[in-house]
Each structure stands twice: as C-alpha cells, then as structure tokens.
C-alpha positions in Angstrom: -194.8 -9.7 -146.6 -197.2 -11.6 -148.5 -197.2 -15.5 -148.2 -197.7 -18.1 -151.0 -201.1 -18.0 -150.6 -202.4 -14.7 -150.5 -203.2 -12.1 -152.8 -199.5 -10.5 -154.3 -200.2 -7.5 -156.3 -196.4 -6.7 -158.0 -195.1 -4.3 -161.1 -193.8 -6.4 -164.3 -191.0 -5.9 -166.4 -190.2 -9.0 -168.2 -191.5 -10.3 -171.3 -192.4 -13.4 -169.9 -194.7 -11.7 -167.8 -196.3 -9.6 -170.4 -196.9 -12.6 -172.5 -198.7 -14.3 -169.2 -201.1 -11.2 -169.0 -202.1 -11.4 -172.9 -203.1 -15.1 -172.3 -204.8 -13.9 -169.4 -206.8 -11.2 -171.2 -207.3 -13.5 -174.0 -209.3 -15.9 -171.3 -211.4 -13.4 -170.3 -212.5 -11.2 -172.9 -211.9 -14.2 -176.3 -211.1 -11.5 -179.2 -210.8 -12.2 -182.9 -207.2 -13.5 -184.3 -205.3 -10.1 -184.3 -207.9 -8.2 -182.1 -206.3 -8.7 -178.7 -206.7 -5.9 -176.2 -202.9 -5.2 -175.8 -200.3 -6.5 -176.7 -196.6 -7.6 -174.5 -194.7 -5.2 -176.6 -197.0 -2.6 -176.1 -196.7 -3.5 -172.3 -193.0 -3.7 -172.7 -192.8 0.1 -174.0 -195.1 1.3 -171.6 -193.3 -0.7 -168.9 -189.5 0.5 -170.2 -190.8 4.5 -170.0 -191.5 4.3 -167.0 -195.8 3.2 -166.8 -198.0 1.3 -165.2 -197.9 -2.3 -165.7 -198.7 -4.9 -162.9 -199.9 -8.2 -162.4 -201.9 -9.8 -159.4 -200.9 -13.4 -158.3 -202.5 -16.4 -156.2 -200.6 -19.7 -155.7 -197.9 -17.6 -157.7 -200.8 -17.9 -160.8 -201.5 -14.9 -162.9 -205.3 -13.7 -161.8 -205.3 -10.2 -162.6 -203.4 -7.8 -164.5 -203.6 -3.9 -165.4 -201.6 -1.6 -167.8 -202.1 2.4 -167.6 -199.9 4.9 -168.8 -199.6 9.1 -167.6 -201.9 11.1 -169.1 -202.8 14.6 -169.3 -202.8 16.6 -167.4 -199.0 17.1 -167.3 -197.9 15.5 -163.4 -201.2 15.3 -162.5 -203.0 12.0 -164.0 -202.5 8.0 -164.8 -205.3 6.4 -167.2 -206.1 3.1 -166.8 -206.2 1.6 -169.8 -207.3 -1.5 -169.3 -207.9 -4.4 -166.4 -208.6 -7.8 -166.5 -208.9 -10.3 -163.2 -210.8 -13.6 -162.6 -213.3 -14.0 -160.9 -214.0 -14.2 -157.5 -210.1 -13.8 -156.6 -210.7 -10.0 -154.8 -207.9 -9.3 -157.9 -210.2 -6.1 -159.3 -209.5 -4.1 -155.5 -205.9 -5.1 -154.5 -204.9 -4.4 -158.2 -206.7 -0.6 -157.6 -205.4 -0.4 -154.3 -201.8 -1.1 -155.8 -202.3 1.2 -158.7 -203.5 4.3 -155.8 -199.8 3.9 -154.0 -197.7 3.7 -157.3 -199.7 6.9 -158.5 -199.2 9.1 -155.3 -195.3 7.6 -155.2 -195.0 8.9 -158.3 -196.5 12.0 -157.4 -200.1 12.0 -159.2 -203.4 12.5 -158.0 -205.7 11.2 -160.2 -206.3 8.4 -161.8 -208.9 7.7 -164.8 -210.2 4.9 -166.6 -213.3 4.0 -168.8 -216.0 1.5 -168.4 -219.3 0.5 -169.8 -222.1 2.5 -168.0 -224.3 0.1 -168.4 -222.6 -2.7 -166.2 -224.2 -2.6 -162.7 -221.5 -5.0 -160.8 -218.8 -2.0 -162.9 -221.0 0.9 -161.5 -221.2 -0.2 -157.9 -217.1 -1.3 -158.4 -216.6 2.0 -159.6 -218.3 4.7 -157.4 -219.3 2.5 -154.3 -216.1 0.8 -153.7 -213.9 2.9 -154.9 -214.9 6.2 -154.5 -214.8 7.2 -158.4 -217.0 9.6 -160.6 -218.1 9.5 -164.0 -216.9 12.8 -165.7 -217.7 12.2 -169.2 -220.0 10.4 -171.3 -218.2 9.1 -174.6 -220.8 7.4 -177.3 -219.1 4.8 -179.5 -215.6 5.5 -177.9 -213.7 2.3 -179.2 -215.9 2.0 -182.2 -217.2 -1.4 -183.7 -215.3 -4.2 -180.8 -215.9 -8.0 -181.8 -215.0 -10.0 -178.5 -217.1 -12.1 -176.7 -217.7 -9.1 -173.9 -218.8 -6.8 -176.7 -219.7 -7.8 -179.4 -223.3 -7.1 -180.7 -223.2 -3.4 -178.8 -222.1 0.0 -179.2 -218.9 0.6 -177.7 -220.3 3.8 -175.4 -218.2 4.5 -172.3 -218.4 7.3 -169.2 -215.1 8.5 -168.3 -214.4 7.8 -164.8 -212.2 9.9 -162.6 -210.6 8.7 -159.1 -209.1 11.7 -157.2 -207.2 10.0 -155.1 -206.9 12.0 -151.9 -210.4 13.0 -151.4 -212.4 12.5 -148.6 -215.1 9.8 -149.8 -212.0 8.2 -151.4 -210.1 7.9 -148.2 -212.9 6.4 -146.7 -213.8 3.8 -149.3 -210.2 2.5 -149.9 -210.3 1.8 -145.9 -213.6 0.1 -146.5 -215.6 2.1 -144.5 -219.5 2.1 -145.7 -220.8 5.5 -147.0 -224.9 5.0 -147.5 -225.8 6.4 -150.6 -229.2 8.7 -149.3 -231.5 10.0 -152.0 -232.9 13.9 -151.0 -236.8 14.4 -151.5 -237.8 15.7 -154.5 -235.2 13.4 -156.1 -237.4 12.2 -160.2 -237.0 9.3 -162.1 -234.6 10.2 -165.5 -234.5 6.4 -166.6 -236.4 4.0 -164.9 -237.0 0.1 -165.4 -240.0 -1.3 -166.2 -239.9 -5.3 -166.7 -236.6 -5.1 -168.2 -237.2 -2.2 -170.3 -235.8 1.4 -170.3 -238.9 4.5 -169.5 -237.5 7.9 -169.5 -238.9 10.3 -167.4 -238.1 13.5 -165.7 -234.6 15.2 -166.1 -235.4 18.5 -165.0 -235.1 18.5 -161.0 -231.9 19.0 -158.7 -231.6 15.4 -158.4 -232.2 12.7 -161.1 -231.7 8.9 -160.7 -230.6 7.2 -163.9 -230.9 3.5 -164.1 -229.4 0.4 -166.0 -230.4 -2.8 -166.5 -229.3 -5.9 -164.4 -228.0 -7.7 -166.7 -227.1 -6.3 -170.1 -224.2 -9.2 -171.0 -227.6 -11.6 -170.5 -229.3 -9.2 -172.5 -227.4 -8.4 -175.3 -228.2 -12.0 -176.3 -231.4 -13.0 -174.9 -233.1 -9.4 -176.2 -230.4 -7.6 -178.6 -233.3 -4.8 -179.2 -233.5 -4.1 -175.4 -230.4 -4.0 -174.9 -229.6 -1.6 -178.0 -232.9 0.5 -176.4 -231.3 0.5 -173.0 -227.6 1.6 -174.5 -229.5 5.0 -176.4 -231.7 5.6 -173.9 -228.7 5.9 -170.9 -226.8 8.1 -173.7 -229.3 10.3 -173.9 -230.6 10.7 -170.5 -226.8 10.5 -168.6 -225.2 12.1 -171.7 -227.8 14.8 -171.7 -227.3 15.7 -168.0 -223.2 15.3 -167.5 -223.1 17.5 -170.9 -225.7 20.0 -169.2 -223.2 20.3 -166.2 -224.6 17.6 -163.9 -222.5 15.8 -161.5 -223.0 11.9 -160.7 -222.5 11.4 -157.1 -223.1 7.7 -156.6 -224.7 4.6 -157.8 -227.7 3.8 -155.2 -228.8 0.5 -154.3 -226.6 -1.2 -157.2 -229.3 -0.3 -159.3 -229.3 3.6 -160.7 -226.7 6.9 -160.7 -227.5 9.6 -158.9 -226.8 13.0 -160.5 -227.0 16.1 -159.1 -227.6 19.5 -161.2 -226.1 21.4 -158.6 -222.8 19.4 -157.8 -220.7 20.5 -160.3 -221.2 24.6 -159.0 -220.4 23.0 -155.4 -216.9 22.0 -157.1 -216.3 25.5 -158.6 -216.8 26.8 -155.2 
C-alpha cells in the first residue's frame, strides 16, 4: 500500500476529479480560451463506458493524469490519448506502468499513443524506457494547434505502438538496461550539423535518423530551423517507415535507428 508520500497512480470517476486533471493540463500545455486538450465531460463519458482515465498523486496533489480509450483492433488495443505530468515527479512512468496492468486486466495487448518525433527527452521516454515503436508517421495529424507547446509548428506525429508482452518490453518495464548497439555499415539518413538538419544516405540496411536537442528552444530562438528540421524528419523517417522500414530504438538520446530489414523479421 502506498503511503502519503509516495507516488499513488489510481482510476477516476468523479467529476471533481476530472475537473482537477483539466486544471492540470491547462498548467502545462496553456491553450487558447475554448482550446483545452479534453475536456471532464469528455473524461466523464470515457470514464462511465468503461475507459481509461487515471490520475497520479503526491502529497494527495494531482501531478499527472492520462485519459485513453479502446481502439481498434476489436479486444486487442487501448490509445492513449493524451498525458500530462509535472515535472520531475517520476509521474510520466508510474502512470504507464498503471496504464500496462489495467490494459492486460482487461484483456489487451497493445497499447498506442502519438507523440512529436521531434522531442528527444519523448523519443528516449518512448523506445528506451518503455520499450515502444514508432509504426507510423502522420504529417499534420492534429492540424493548426495554438498552445504554448505547439504553437508556431506543424502538428506531425509518429504513431507509437507498446506491445505489452514482448520481450524488450518485459525487460524495460523491470528497468533492466538494453544498450542500443549500431551494426557496421549503419549511414547517416539525417544528421546534425551545428543545429541544422543534413540529409544523407537512406539506402542501406541500417539508417540513423536524428533530431534536434532542443526543438521547443528552437521553435523560438530559430522558427526556420526548426520548420527545416520538422520536413526534413518527414521526409527522411516518413520515407523509410512508408518504404517498410522498422525503427528499433533511439541511440544515444540523439537519433532512431531503423532497420530496412526488421519489418520482414516480424512477418517471419
């Protein structure tokens, strides 16, 4: 049993609740009047048939909160919709971690979610923490969003799938390291040259594809960078997960690493 000062990851159900996650969510991501991410009677319909909605709590305060809902395929999937913690309260884990044992109790096996490619500290959350792939490369997918995360970019997002029982998941929910090793031969497809994107090779087994570190600095400090870093990872990640190539990790919190040859590996 948790005690009052640790980490309590719990499902809600009342509007009270809800209400406390859309002040949290306002906090974090600051959208336009009327542009608010969800809203607690969305929550509340999600929550009364029968979805995902839980919040994390510290000193019984609010610190993280996530709402998903099943998706297709039929008994197979939850999405994610959307997730929101403070910082530095080890909210973002605990809350996956809780969202993993309410999927498999209710008898699914995946769960997805979308993110901005872009973010390194989201990448390295994503597939080095977590064990998840990106799947999908989706340009524009939310169209035109104003809040203060946003705002000033194209709203292009990679579809990220967590299956939940697989062995390199297993082993990252329990922690456990797993070194991401690049083979020889392994090119350059996007590489970083003082802050600016350089394509380069896509056609060998292995192709690392890298993002900025910073694009939430950039977007303000360089808003032409960071617009040449957003179509230069849809073309060169787009290009190769649409050409049947398989991301297989993020390396040194810096670049993916996709494989040509991963995606017959799966088929096999």
């Amino acid at each position: 049993m948790s005690g009052p000062h640790e980490l309590c990851v719990r499902e809600l159900h009342a509007v009270e609740e809800f209400e406390d996650v859309c002040r949290l969510f306002a906090g974090i991501w600051r959208p336009d009047p009327g542009g608010a991410p969800i809203t607690a009677e969305m929550m509340r319909a999600l929550s009364h048939a029968g979805n995902y909605v839980a919040g994390a709590y510290r000193h019984d305060r609010l610190v993280g909160a996530s709402v998903g809902f099943v998706a297709a395929p039929p008994r197979r999937a939850l999405h994610s919709h959307i997730t929101g913690t403070l910082a530095g309260q080890g909210a973002g884990f605990a809350l996956k971690l809780h969202q993993r044992e309410w999927a498999l109790d209710h008898g699914l096996d995946t769960i997805t979610w979308t993110y901005d490619p872009l973010v390194r500290r989201n990448a390295h959350f994503n597939l080095t923490k977590l064990g998840a792939r990106p799947e999908e490369y989706l340009p524009a997918f939310y169209g035109t969003m104003a809040d203060a995360i946003n705002a000033g970019d194209e709203s292009d997002r990679v579809l990220a799938v967590w299956r939940l029982t697989s062995p390199h998941v297993l082993a990252a929910v329990r922690r456990e390291p797993c070194p991401m090793e690049i083979p020889p031969g392994a090119v350059t497809g996007l590489g970083d040259d003082g802050g600016r994107p350089v394509r380069g090779r896509t056609d060998a087994e292995t192709v690392l594809v890298a993002v900025p570190e910073d694009i939430e600095t950039l977007r303000v400090a360089d808003p032409a960078a960071a617009r040449a870093w957003r179509l230069a990872l849809r073309e060169v990640l787009g290009d190769l997960l649409r050409d049947g190539a398989r991301v297989t990790g993020f390396h040194d919190k810096s670049c993916y690493v996709a494989r040509r040859s991963a995606f017959r590996e799966q088929l096999t």
